[in-house]
C-alpha positions in Angstrom: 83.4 55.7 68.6 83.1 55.1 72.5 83.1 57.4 75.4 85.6 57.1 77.4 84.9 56.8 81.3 86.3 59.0 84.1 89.6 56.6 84.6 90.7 56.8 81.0 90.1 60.2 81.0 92.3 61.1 83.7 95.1 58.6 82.0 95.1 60.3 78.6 97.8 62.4 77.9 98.8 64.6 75.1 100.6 68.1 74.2 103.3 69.3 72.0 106.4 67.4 71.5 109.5 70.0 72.1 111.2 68.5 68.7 108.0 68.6 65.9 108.8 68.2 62.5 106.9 71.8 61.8 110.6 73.3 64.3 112.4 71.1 62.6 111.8 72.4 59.0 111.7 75.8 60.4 115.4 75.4 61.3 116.3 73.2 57.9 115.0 76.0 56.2 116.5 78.9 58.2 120.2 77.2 57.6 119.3 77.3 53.6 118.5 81.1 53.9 122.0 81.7 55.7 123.9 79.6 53.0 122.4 81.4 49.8 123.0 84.5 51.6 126.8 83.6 52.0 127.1 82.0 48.8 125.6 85.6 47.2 127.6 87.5 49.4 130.5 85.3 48.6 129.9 85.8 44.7 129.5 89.4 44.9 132.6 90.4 46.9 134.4 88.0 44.0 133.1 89.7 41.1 134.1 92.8 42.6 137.5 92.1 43.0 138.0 90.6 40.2 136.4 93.9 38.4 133.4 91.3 36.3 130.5 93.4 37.6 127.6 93.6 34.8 127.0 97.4 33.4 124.3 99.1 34.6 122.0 100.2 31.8 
């Protein structure tokens, strides 16, 4: 590995990109929770109304 010198230092750049895959997946995985939350939601109010709820024993 080489040192760099005080030009290319100046020139180098770096940070944290606004749309990283880590955000990204964060979201994907956000909109899966909100789905199986509808789809449960969606199943229970069903079985409700159509009186199929399991006894409790």
């Amino acid at each position: 590995m080489r040192e760099l010198n005080q030009e290319e230092l100046v020139q180098t750049r770096g940070g944290v990109s606004i749309t990283s895959s880590s955000l990204i997946n964060s979201f994907a995985n956000a909109v899966k929770v909100l789905l199986d939350l509808g789809r449960s939601l969606g199943s229970s109010i069903r079985r409700i109304e159509s009186d199929q709820i399991c006894p409790i024993k």
